[in-house]
C-alpha positions as CSV (number, residue, x, y, z in Angstrom):
1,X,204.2,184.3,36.9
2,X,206.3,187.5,35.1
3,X,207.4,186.5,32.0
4,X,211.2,187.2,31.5
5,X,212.6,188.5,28.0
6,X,216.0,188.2,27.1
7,X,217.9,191.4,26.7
8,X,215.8,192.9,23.7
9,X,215.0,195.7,25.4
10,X,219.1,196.9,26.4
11,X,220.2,200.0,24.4
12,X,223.3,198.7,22.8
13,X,226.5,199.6,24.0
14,X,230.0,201.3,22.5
15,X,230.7,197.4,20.8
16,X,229.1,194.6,19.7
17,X,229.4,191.0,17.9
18,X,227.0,189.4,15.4
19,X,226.9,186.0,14.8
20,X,225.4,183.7,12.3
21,X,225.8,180.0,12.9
22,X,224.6,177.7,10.4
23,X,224.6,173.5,11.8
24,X,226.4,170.8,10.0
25,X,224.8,168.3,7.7
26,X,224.7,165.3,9.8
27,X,225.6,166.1,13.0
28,X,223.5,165.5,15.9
29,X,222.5,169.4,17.1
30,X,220.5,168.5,20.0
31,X,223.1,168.5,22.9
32,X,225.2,171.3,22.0
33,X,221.8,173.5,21.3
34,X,220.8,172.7,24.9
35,X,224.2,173.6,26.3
36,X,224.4,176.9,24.5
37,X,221.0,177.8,25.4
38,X,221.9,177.2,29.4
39,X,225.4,179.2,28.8
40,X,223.3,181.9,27.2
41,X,221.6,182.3,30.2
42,X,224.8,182.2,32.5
43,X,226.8,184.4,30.4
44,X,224.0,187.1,31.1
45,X,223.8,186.3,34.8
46,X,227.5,186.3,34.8
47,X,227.7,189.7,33.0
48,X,224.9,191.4,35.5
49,X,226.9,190.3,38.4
50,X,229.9,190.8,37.6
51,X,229.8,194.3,35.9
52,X,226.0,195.8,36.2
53,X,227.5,198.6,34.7
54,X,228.3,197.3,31.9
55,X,225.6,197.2,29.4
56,X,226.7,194.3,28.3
57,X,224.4,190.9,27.2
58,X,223.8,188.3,24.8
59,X,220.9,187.5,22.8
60,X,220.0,184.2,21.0
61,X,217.7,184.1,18.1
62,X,216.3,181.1,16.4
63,X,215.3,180.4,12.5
64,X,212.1,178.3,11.2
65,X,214.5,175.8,9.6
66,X,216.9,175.2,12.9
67,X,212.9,175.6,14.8
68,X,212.0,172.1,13.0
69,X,215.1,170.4,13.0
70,X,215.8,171.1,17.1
71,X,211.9,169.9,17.4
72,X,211.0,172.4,19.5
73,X,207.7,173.5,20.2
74,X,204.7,172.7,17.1
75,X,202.9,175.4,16.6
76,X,205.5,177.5,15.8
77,X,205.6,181.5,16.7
78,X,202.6,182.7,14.3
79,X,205.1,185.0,12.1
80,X,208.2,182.7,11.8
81,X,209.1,181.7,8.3
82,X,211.9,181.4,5.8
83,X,212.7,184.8,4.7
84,X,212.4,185.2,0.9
85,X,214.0,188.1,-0.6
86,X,212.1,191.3,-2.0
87,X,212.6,191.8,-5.6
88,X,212.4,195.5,-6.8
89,X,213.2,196.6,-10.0
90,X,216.5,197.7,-9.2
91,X,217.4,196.4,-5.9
92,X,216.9,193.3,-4.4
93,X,216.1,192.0,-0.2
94,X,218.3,189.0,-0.7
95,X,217.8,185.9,1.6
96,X,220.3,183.9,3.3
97,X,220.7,181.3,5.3
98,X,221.4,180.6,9.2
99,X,220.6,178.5,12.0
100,X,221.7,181.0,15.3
101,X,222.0,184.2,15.5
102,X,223.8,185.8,18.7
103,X,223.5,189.6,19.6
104,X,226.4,190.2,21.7
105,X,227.2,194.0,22.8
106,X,228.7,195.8,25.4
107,X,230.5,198.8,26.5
108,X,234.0,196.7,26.9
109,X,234.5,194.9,23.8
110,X,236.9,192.4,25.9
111,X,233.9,191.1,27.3
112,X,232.1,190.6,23.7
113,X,234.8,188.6,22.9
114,X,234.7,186.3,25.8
115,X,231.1,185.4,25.0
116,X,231.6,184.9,21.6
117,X,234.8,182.6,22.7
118,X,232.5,180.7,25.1
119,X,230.0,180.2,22.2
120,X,231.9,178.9,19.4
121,X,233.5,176.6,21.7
122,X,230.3,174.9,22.0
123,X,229.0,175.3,18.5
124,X,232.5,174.5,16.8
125,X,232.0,170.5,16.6
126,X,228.2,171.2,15.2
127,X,228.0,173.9,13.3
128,X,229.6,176.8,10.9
129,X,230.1,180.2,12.1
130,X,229.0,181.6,8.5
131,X,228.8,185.2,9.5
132,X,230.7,187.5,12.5
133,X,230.5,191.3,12.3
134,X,232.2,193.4,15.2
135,X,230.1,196.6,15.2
136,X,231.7,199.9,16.9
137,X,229.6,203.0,17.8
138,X,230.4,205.8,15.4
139,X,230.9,209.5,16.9
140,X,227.9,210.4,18.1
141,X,225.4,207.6,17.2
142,X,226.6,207.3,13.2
143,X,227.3,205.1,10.6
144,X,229.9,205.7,8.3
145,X,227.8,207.3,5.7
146,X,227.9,210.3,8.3
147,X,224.4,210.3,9.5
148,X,223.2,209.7,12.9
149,X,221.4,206.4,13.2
150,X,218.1,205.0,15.6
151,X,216.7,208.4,15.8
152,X,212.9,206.9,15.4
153,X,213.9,204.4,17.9
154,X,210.7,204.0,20.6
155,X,211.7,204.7,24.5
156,X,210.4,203.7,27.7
157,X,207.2,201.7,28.1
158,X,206.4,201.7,23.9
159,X,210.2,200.1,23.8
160,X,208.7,197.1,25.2
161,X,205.2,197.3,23.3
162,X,207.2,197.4,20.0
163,X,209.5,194.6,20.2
164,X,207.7,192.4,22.3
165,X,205.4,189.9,21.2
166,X,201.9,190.2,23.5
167,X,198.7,189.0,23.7
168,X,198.4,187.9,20.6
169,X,200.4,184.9,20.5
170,X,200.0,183.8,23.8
171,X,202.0,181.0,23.6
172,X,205.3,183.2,22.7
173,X,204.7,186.3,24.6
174,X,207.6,188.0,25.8
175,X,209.3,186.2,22.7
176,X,210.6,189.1,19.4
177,X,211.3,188.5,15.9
178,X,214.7,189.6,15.4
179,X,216.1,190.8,11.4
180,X,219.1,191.0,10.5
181,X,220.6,192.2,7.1
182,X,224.5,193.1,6.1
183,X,224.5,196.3,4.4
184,X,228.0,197.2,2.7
185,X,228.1,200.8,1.3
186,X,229.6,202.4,-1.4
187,X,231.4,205.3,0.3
188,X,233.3,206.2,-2.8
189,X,230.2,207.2,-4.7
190,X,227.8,208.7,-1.8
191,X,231.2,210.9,-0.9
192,X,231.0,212.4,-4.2
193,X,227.7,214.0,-3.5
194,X,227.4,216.9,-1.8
195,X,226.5,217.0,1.9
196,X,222.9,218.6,0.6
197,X,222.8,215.9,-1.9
198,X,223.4,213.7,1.0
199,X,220.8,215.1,3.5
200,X,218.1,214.4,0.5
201,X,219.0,211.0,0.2
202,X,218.4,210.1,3.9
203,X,215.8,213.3,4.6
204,X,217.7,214.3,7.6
205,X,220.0,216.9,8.1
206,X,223.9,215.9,8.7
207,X,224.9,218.1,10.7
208,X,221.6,218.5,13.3
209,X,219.8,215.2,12.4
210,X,216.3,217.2,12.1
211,X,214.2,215.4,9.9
212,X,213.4,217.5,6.7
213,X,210.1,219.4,6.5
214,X,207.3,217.1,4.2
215,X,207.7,219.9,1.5
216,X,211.7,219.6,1.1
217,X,212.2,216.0,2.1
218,X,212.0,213.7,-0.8
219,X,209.1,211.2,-1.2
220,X,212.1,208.9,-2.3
221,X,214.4,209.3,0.9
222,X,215.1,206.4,2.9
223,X,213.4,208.2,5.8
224,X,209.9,208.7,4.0
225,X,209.9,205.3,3.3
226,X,211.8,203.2,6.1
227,X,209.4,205.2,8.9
228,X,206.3,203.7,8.1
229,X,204.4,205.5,11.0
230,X,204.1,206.2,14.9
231,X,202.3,203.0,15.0
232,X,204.4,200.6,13.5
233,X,208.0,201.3,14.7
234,X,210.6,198.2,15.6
235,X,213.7,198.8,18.3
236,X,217.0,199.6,15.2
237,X,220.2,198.1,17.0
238,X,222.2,198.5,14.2
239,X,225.8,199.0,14.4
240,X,228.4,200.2,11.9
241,X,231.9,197.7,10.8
242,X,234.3,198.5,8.9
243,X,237.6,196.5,7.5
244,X,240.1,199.2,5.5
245,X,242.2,197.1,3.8
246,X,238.9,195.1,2.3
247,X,236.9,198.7,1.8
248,X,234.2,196.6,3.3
249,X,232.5,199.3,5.3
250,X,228.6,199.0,6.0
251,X,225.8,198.7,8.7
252,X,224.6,195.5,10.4
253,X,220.6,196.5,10.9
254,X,219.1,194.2,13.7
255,X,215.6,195.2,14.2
256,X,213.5,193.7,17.1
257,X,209.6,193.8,16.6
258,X,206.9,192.6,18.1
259,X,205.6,191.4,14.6
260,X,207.6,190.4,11.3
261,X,204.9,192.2,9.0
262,X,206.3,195.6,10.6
263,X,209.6,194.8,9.4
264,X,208.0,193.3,5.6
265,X,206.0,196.8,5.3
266,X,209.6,198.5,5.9
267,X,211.4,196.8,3.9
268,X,208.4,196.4,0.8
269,X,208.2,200.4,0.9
270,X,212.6,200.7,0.7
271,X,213.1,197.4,-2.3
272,X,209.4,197.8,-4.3
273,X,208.9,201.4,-3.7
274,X,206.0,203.7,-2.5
275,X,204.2,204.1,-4.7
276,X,205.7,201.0,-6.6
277,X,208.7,202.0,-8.4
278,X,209.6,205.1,-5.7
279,X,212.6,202.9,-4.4
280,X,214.4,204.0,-1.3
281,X,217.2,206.0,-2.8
282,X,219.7,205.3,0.0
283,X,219.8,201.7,-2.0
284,X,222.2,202.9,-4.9
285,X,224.7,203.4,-2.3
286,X,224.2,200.7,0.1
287,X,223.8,196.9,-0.4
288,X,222.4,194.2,1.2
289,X,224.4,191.3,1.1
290,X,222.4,189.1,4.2
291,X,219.0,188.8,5.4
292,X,217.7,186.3,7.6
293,X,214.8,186.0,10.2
294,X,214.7,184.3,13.7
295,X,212.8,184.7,16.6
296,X,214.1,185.5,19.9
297,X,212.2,183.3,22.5
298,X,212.2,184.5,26.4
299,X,215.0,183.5,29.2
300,X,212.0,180.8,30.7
301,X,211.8,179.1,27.2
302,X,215.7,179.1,26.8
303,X,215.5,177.5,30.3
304,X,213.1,174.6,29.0
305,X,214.9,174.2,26.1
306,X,218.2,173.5,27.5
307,X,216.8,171.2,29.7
308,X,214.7,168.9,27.1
């Protein structure tokens, strides 16, 4: 029998909605958990049918705490846990909390919205919506730094070896571990640099997006240490939001992988540096204010679950 992912694999569309949903104390979980896992499943249907052209889906994830509570399946996916922040000695990884975590994108944002209506009408009596970030696509690809993003992103057949868990985890193959951190930037003080100032904080080029020769890029750019190697690469669906009046503008990185110690390696080489101390320099302009871990189990385990 073909195991069936959910839509990890989709390259994400002109819009998208993130959701973090944390459940009340108190409250029985079970029932709505079940329904929303079934409505996950028809939304996607819906959306395929409906408008294949689209390229628009939703995508559930699922955190060790909300794991135990739902009682769903013992032994849990080898690499789920509590995220605990990464402590550097200037910046910090910082942990938060949440139960749920929907991915929903899509090339017409009205039908982003509808799913995330559909959701929270479920998940309203139950739980808190403790997080929602509607992500645009930026120019070309961008965030609003200025610099394209998902360049490294794998393709084709190694999209699916890098986000998908395999053979060994039997039990949860098909399944991904999906991160998610809220990264608000400080535009004021990385728009006083100069564009080459800029290009050697990220190691890319602004204007091309060519990564920087080894001998001009520095060791401290947050390419040199965010790509951590051909072999150990996750799927970046990040997305950049923005709110003017607030001057809350930032990036929501999602990263889907295969295995969680990718993602650690990446994130130990940015926050502790490489060697320690060599910090990702991109950091003294961009914060992370979020960062939680779930895992993403297939559309045949959503099934079973919303039928338990």
């Amino acid at each position: 029998m073909s195991i069936k992912p959910q839509n990890v694999l989709d390259y994400h569309g002109n819009n998208a909605i993130f959701m973090v949903w944390t459940f009340k104390k108190d409250k029985d979980v079970n029932d709505a958990f079940r329904k929303v896992c079934k409505l996950v499943i028809n939304l996607n249907n819906s959306a395929d049918a409906r408008y294949p052209d689209s390229g628009t889906s939703c995508v559930i994830g699922i955190s060790h705490d909300a794991w135990i509570n739902l009682q769903l399946p013992i032994p849990l996916p080898k690499e789920l846990e509590n995220f605990l922040p990464i402590v550097g000695e200037k910046h910090t990884a910082v942990s938060s909390k949440g139960d749920l975590h929907f991915h929903i994108r899509g090339n017409d944002i009205s039908m982003c919205y509808d799913m995330a209506h559909a959701i929270s009408d479920v998940l309203e009596p139950v739980a808190t919506s403790t997080e929602e970030i509607h992500g645009f696509r930026y120019w070309d690809g961008r965030t609003i730094l200025g610099f394209v993003d998902g360049t490294e992103n794998p393709h084709q057949n190694e999209r699916a070896y890098f986000a998908l868990i395999g053979d060994s985890d039997l039990a949860y193959k098909g399944g991904s571990y999906l991160f998610v951190q809220k990264y608000v930037h400080d535009l004021t003080a990385f728009e006083r640099l100069s564009t080459e100032d800029q290009e050697k904080v990220i190691g890319r080029y602004k204007l091309t997006d060519i990564e920087m020769p080894d001998n001009i890029k520095p060791s401290n750019s947050h390419i040199a240490l965010a790509n951590i190697g051909d072999d150990l690469k996750i799927i970046r669906d990040n997305m950049p939001f923005g709110n003017i009046s607030t001057n809350e503008m930032g990036t929501y990185f999602i990263a889907y992988a295969s295995t969680f110690t990718t993602v650690k390696k990446m994130l130990n080489n940015m926050f502790i540096g490489s060697p320690e101390g060599n910090y990702d320099r991109l950091l003294d302009f961009s914060t992370p204010k979020t960062g939680t871990l779930f895992f993403v189990p297939t559309l045949d385990m959503l099934d079973d679950f919303s039928s338990q």
